[in-house]
Each structure stands twice: as C-alpha cells, then as structure tokens.
C-alpha atoms as an extended CHARMM CRD file, in Angstrom:
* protein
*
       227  EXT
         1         1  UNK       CA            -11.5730000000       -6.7110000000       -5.0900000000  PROA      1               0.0000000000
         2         2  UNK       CA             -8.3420000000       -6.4720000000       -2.8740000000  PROA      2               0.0000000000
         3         3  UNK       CA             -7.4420000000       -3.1400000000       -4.5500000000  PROA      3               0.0000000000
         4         4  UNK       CA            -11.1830000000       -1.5710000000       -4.2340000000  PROA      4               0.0000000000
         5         5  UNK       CA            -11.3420000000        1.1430000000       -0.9910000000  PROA      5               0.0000000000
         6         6  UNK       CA            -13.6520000000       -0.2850000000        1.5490000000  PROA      6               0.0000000000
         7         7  UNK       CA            -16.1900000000        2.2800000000        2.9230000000  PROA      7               0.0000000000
         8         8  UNK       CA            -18.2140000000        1.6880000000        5.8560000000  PROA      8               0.0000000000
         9         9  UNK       CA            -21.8450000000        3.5330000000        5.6460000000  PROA      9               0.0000000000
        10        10  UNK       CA            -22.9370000000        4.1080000000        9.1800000000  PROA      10              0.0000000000
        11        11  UNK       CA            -26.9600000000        5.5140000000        8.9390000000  PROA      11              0.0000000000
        12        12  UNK       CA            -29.8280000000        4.5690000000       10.4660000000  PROA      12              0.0000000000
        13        13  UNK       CA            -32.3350000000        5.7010000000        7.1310000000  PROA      13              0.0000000000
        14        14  UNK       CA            -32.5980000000        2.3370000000        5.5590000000  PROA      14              0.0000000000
        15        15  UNK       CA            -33.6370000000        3.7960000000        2.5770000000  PROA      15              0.0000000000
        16        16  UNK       CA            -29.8790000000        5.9300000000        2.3030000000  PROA      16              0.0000000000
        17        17  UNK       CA            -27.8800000000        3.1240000000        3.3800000000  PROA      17              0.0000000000
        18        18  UNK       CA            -29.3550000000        1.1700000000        0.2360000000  PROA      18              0.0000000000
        19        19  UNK       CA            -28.7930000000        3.9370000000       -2.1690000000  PROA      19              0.0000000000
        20        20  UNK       CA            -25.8520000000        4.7440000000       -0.5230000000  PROA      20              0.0000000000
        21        21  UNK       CA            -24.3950000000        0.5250000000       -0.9670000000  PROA      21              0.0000000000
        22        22  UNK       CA            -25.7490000000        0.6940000000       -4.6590000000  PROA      22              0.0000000000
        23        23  UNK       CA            -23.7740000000        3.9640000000       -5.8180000000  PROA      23              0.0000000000
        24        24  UNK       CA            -20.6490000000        3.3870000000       -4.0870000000  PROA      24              0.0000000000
        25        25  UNK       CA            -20.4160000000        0.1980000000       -5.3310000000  PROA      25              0.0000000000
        26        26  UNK       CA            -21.2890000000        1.3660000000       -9.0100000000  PROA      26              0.0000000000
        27        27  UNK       CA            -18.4620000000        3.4650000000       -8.7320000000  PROA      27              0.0000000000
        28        28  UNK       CA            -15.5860000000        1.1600000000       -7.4050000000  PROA      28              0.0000000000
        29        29  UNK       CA            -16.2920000000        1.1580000000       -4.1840000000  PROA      29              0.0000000000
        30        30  UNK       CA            -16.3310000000       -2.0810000000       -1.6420000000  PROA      30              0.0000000000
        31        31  UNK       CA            -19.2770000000       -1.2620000000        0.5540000000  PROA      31              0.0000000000
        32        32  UNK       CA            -20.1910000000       -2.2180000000        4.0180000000  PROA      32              0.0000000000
        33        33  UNK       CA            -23.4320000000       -0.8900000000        5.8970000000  PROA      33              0.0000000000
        34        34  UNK       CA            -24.4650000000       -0.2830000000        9.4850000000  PROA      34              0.0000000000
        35        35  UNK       CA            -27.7370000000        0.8760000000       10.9890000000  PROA      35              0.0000000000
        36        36  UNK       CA            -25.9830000000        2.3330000000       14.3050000000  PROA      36              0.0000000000
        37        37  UNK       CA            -22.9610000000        2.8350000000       16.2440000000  PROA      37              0.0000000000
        38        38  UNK       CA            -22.8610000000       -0.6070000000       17.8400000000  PROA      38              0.0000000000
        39        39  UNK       CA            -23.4370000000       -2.5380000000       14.7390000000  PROA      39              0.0000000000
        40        40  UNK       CA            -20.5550000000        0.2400000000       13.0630000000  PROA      40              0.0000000000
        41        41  UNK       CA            -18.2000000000       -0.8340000000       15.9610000000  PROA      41              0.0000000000
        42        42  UNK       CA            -18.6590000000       -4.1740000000       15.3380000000  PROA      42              0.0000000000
        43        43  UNK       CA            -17.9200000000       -4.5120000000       11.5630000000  PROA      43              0.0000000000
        44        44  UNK       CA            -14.7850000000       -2.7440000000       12.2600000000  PROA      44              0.0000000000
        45        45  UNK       CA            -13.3670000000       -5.4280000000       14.7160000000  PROA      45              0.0000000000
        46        46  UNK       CA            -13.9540000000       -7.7390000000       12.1060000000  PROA      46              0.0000000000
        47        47  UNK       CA            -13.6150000000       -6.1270000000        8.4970000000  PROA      47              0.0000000000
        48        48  UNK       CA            -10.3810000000       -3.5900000000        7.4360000000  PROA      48              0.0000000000
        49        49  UNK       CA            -11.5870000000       -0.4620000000        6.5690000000  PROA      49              0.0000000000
        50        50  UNK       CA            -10.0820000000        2.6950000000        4.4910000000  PROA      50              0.0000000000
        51        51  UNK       CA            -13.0190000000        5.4720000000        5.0610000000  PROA      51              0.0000000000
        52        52  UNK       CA            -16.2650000000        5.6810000000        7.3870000000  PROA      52              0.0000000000
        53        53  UNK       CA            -19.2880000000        7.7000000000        6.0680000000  PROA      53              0.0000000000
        54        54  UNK       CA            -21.0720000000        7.9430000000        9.2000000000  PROA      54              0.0000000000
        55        55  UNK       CA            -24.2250000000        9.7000000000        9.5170000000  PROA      55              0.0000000000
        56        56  UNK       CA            -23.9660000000       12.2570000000       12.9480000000  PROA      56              0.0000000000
        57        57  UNK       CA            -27.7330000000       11.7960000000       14.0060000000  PROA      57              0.0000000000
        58        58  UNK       CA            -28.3480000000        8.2620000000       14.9640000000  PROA      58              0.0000000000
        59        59  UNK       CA            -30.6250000000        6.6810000000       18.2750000000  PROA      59              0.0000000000
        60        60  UNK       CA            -28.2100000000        5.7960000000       20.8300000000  PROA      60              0.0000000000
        61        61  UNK       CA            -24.5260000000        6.7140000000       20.4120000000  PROA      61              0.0000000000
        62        62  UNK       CA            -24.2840000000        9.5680000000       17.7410000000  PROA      62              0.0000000000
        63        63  UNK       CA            -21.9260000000        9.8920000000       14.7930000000  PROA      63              0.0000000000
        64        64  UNK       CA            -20.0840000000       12.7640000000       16.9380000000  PROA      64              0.0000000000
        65        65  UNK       CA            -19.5050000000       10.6470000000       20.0300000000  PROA      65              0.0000000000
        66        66  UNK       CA            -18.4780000000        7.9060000000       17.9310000000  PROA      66              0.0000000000
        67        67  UNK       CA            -15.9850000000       10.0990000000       15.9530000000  PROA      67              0.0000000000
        68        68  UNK       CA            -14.4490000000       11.3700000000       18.8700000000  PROA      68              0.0000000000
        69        69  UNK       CA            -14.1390000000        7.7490000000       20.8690000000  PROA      69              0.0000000000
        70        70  UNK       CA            -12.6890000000        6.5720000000       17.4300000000  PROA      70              0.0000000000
        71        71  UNK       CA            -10.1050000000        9.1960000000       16.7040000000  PROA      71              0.0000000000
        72        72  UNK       CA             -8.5520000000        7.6730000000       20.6920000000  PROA      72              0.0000000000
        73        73  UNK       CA             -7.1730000000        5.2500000000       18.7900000000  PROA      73              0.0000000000
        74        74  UNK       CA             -7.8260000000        4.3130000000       15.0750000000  PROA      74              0.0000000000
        75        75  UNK       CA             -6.9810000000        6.5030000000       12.3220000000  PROA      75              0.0000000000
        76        76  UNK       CA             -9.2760000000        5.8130000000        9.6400000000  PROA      76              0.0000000000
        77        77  UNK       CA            -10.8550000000        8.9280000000        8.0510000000  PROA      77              0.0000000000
        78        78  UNK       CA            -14.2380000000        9.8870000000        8.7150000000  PROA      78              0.0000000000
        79        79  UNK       CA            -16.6840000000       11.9120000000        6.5930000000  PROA      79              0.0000000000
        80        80  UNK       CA            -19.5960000000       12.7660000000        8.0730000000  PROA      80              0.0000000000
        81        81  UNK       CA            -23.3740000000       13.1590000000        7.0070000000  PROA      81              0.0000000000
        82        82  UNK       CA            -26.0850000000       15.3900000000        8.5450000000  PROA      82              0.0000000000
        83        83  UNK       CA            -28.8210000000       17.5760000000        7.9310000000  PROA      83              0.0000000000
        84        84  UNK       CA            -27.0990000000       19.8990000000        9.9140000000  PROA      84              0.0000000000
        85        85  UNK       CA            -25.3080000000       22.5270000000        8.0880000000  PROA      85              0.0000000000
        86        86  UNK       CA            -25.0970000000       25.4670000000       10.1670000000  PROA      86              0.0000000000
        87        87  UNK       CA            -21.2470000000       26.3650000000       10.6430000000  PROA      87              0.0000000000
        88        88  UNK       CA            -21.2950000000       25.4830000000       14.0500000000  PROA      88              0.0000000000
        89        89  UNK       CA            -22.5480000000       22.0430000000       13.5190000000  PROA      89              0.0000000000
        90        90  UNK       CA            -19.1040000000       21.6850000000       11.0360000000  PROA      90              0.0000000000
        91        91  UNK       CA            -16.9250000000       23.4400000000       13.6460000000  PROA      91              0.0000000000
        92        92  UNK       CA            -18.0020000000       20.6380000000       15.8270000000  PROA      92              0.0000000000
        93        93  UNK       CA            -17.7830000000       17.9680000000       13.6780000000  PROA      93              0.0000000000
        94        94  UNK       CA            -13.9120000000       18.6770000000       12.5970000000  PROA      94              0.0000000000
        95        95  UNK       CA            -13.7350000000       19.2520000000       16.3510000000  PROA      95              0.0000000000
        96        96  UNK       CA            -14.5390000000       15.8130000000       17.1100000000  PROA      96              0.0000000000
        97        97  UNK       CA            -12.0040000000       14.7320000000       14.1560000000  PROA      97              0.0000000000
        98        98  UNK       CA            -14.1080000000       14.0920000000       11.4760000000  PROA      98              0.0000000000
        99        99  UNK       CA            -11.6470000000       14.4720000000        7.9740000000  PROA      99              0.0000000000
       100       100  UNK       CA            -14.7320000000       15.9950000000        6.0800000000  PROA      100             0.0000000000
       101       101  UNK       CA            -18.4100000000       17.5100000000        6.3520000000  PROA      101             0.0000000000
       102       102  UNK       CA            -21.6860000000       17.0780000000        4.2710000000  PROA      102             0.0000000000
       103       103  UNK       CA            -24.5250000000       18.1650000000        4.3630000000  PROA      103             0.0000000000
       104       104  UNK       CA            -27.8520000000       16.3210000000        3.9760000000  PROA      104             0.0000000000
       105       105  UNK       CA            -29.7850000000       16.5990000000        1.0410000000  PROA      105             0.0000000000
       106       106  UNK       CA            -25.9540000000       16.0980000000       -1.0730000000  PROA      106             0.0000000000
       107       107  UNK       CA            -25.1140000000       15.5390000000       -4.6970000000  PROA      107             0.0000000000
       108       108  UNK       CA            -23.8430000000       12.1490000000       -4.8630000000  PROA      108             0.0000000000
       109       109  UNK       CA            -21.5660000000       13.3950000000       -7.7280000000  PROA      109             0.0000000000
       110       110  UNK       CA            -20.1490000000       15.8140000000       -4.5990000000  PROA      110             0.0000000000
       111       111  UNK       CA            -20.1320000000       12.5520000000       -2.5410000000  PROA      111             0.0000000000
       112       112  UNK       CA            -17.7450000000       10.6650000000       -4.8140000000  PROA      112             0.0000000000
       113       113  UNK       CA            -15.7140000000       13.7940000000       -5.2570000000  PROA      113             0.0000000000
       114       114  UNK       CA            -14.9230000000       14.4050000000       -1.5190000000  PROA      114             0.0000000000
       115       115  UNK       CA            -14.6210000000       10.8180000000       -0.6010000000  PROA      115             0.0000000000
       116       116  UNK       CA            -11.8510000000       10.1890000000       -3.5520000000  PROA      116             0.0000000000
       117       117  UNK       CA            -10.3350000000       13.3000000000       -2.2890000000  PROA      117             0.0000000000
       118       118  UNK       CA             -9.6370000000       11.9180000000        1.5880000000  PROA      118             0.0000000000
       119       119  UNK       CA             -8.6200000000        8.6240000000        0.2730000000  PROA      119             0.0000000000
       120       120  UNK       CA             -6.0230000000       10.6760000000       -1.5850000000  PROA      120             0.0000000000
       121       121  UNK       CA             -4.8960000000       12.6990000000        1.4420000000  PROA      121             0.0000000000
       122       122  UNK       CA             -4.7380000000        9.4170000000        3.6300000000  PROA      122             0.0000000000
       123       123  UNK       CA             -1.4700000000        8.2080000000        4.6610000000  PROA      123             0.0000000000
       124       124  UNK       CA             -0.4590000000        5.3410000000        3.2170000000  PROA      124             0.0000000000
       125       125  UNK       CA              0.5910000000        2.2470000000        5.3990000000  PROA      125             0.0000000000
       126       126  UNK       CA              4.4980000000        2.1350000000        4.8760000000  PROA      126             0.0000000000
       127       127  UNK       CA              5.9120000000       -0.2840000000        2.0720000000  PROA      127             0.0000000000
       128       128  UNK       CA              7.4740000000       -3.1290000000        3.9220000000  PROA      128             0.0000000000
       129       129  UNK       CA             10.9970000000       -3.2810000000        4.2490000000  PROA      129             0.0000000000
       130       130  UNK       CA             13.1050000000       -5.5850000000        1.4840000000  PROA      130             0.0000000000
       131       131  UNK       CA             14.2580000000       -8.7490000000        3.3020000000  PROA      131             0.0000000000
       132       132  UNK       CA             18.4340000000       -9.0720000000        3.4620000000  PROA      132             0.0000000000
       133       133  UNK       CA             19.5910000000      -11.4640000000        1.8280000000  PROA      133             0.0000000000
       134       134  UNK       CA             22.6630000000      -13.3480000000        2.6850000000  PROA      134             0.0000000000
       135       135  UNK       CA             24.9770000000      -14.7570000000        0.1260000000  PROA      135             0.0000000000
       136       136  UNK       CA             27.5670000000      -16.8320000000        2.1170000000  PROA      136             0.0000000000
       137       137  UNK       CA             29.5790000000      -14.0820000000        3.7960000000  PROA      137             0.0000000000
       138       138  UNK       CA             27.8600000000      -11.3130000000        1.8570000000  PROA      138             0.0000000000
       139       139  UNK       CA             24.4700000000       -9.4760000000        3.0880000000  PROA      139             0.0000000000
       140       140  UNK       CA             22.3430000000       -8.0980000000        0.4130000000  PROA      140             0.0000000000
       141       141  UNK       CA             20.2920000000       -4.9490000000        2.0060000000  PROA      141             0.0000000000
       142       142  UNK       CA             17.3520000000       -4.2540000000       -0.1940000000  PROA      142             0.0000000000
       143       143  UNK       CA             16.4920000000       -1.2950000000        1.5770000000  PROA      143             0.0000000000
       144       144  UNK       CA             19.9420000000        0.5680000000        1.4560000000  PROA      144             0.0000000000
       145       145  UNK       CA             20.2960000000       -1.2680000000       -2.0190000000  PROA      145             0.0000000000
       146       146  UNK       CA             23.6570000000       -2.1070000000        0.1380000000  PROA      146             0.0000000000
       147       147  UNK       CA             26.2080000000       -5.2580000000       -0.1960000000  PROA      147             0.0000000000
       148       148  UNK       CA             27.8430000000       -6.1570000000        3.1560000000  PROA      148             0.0000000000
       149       149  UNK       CA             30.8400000000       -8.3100000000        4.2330000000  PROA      149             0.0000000000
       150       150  UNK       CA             30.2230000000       -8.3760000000        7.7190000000  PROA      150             0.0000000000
       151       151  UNK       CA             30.3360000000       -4.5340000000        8.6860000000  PROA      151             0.0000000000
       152       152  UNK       CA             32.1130000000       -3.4560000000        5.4360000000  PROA      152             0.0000000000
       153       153  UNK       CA             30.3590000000       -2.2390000000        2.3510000000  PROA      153             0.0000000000
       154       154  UNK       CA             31.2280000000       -3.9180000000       -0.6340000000  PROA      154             0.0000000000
       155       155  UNK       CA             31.9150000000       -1.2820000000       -3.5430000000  PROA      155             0.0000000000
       156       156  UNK       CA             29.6560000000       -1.6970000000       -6.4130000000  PROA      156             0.0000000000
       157       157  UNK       CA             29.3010000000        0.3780000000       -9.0340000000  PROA      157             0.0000000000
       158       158  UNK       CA             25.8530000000        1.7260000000      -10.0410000000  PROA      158             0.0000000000
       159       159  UNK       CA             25.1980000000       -0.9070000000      -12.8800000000  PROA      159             0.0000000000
       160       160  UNK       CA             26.2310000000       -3.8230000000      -10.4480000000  PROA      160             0.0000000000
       161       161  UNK       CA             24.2900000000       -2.7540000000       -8.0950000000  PROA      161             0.0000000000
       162       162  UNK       CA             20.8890000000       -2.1640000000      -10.4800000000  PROA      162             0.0000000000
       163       163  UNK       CA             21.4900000000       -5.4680000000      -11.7690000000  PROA      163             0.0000000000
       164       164  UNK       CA             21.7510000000       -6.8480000000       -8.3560000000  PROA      164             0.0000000000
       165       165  UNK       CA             18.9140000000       -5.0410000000       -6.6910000000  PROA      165             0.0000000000
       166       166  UNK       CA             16.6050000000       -6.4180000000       -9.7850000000  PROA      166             0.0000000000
       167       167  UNK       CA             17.5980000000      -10.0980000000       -8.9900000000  PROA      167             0.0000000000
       168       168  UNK       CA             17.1580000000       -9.9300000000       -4.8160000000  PROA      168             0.0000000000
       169       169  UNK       CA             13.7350000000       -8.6940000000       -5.8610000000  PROA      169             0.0000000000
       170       170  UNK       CA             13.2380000000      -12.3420000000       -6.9500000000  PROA      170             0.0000000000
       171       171  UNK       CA             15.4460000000      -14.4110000000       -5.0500000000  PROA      171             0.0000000000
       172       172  UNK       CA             15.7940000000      -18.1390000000       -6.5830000000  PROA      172             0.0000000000
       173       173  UNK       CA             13.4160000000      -17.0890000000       -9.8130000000  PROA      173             0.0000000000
       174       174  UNK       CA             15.2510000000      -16.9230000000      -13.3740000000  PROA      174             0.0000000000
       175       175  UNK       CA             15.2560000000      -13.3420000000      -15.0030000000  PROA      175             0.0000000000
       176       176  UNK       CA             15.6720000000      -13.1070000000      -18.6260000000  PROA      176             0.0000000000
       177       177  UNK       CA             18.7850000000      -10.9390000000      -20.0170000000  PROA      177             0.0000000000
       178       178  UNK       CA             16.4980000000       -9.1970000000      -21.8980000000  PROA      178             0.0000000000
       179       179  UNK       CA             14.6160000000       -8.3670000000      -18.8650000000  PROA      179             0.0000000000
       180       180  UNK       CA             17.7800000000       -6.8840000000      -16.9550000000  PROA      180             0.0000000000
       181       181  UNK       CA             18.5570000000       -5.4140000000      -20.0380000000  PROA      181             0.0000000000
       182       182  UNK       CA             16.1250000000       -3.5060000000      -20.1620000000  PROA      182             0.0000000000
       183       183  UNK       CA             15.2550000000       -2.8890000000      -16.5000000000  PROA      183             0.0000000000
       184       184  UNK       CA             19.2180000000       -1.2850000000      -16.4960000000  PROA      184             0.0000000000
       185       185  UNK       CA             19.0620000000        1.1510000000      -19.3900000000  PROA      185             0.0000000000
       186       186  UNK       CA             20.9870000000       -1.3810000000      -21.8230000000  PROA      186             0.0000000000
       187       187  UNK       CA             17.8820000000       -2.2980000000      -23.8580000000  PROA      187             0.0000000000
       188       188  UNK       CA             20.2980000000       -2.4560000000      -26.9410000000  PROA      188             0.0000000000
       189       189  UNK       CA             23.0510000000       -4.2360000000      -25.7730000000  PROA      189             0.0000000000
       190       190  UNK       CA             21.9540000000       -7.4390000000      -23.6270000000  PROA      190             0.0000000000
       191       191  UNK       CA             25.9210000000       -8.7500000000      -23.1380000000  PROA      191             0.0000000000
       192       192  UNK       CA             26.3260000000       -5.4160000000      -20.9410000000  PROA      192             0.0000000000
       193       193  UNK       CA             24.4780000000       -7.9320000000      -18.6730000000  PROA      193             0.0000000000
       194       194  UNK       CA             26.6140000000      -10.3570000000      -18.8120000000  PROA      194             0.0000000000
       195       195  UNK       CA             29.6010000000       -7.8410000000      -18.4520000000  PROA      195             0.0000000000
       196       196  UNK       CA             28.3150000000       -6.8880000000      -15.0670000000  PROA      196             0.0000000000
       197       197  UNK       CA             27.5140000000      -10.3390000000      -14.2640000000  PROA      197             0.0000000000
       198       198  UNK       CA             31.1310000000      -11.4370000000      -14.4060000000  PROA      198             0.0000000000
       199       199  UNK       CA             32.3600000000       -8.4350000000      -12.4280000000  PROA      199             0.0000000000
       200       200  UNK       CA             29.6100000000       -9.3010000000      -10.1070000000  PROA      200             0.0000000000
       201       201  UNK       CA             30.8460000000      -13.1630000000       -9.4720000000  PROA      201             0.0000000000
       202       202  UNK       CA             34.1370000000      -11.8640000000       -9.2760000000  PROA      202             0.0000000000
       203       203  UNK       CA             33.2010000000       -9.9270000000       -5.9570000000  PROA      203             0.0000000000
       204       204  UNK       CA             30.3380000000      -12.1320000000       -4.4850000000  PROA      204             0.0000000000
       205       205  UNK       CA             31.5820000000      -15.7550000000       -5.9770000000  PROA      205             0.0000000000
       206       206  UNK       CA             34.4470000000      -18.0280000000       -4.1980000000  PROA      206             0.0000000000
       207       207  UNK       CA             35.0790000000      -19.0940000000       -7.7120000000  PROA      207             0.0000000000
       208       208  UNK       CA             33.8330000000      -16.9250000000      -10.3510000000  PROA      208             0.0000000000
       209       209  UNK       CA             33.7080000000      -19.9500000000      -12.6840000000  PROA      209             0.0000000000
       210       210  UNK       CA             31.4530000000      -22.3880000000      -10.3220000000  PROA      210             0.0000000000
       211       211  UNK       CA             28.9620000000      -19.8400000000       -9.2280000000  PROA      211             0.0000000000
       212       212  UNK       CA             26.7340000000      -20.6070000000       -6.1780000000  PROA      212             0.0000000000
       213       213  UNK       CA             24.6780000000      -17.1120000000       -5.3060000000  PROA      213             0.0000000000
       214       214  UNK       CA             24.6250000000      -15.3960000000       -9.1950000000  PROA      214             0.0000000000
       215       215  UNK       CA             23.6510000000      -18.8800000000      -11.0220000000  PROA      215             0.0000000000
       216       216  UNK       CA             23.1280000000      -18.7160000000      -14.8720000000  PROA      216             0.0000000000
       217       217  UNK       CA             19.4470000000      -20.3840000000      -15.9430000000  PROA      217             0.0000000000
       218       218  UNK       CA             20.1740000000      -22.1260000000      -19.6420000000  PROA      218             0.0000000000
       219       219  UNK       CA             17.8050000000      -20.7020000000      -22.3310000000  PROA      219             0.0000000000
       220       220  UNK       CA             16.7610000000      -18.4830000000      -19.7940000000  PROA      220             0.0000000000
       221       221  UNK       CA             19.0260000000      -15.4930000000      -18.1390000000  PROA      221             0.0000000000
       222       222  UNK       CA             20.4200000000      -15.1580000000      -14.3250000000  PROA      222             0.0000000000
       223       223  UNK       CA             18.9400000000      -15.9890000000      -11.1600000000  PROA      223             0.0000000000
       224       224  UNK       CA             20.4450000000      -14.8420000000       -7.4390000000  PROA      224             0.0000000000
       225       225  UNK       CA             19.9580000000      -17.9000000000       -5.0710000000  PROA      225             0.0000000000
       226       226  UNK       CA             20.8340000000      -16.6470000000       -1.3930000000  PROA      226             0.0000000000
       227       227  UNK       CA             21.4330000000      -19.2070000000        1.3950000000  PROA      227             0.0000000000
C-alpha cells in the first residue's frame, strides 16, 4: 500500500467519483474522493497526495480557482476533467497550472495512460542524505563515499572503499563474505574480502589485531560498528 500513488478525485457527479474510485483502484491506484473544493482542501491537510484529478466545473469554488490557489504553494500535479474542450478552455487550464487536460466523455484506458505519464514526469522528493558515521577519529561520509581524519581524506582505494560503503549502509548488522563478495565484483574469490579487510583495519583500527569499528561476526562475515 505504501508504494501505491495516491490520487485524489475531486468531482461533484457522484456517479464518476464511484467509477472513478473503482477503476483507479483496479489498476494500482490508492484512491481518495471529494465532492467539492472544500472537502478536496481538506483531505489534503490531512492525507499525502502524489496527483489530483479534479473536475474544473464544480458549485462553489471551481477546479480552475482551486488549481491556481494550489499551484501558490503545493506542487502536486493536477490533471484536470471537463466537458469543456474547446482550446481555449485548455489554454486556460495549463494557464492556471494544471500538468494535464481531459476532456469529458474520456476513455478510461486514456485516463490511466496520461495519469501514469505525470507521475513519471513528477519530481521525485530527494533521497535522503547517508548519515556520517564516526569511527573514533575517523568520519565515514556516505554521501561523498568519503573517509575523514578530521579535515584530511583518508586514501582508500576503490575496493576499500566499496567494501566500506556496503558495511556503513548497515552499521552494527553482520554482512556475509559472500555478500561483499559479490556486492564488490569478487563473486569468485570471497578471501579478496578479507584482503581488503585487513588493509582496511590497518588504516581505520588502533590495533589491526583487536578490531573495534571493522569487527569480524563468527560463522557469519564483517560488520562496521561506529561509535
């Protein structure tokens, strides 16, 4: 459910918002209805949304005036509905900053097809930033894939750092050898792991032998426990 789009249909024909609820949802779709602008408004303060079908004539506020007061400040794309088609009535509706047009009576098949297409154009949020990690007097940057003593960067070569990067994405959990093995392009040889391993204690560990950050898990592979 967490993965399905969420569409908001905004239309005051009972009978469409129905049909509307029961295709969309057929076809993947997490589906929220509204029979006006105020009701619209309010489901948005309380439910995240990724698209708005919103019909443009509705009593009260219309789907225009609601697409412009919208676009002031939230970003989430907007196709409208109307049985309206003259190219005026489109100019106006990209005017007020609607992401797509359609006509009333539609295709539902054209429906789907232009509503997958906006959620494909949409940006997406931005990935969150890895957290640093610090290993005693060593910083781990996930994002810069980076290891830091203080303001100096720590030379690693590319298979350290691979190795590394794949064991900060799991801090304190136990990956297998086969695992890094194969995550680093040495799917047939799982002691190049431990190779790097060792040259990795050597530079992170105040004694390579008793290691406190790159710990080995018995039976089970390597695990990076930061501070």
């Amino acid at each position: 459910m967490e993965d399905m789009p969420h569409i908001l249909v905004v239309d005051d024909d009972t009978r469409l918002r129905t049909l509307l609820r029961k295709y969309l949802a057929d076809n993947g779709y997490l589906v929220t209805v509204a029979a006006d602008a105020a009701e619209a408004r309010a489901k948005m303060a309380a439910l995240a949304v990724d698209l708005l079908v919103l019909d443009v004539m509705m009593p009260g506020e219309d789907g225009l005036s609601l697409t412009r007061d919208l676009r002031k400040s939230n970003p989430v794309p907007i196709l409208l509905l109307t049985a309206m088609g003259e190219v005026d009535d489109r100019i106006h509706g990209f005017e007020a900053g609607a992401d797509d047009y359609l006509s009333k009576p539609f295709e539902p098949r054209e429906l789907l097809l232009r509503i997958a297409s906006i959620l494909r154009r949409a940006p997406k949020p931005p990935a969150e930033e890895p957290a640093a990690l610090g290993l005693g007097e060593f910083t781990w940057d996930g994002g810069r894939q980076e290891l830091r003593r203080g303001d100096e960067v720590v030379h690693l070569t590319t298979a350290e750092r691979e190795l590394l990067g794949i064991l900060a994405e799991a801090p304190g959990q136990a990956v297998s050898r086969d695992d890094l093995a194969a995550r680093t392009g040495n799917a047939a040889n799982a002691r190049a792991v431990d190779v790097q391993v060792t040259r990795l204690r050597k530079k992170l560990e105040d004694d390579p032998r008793m290691p406190r950050y790159l710990q080995t898990v018995r039976g089970m592979g390597y695990m990076l426990r930061p501070d």
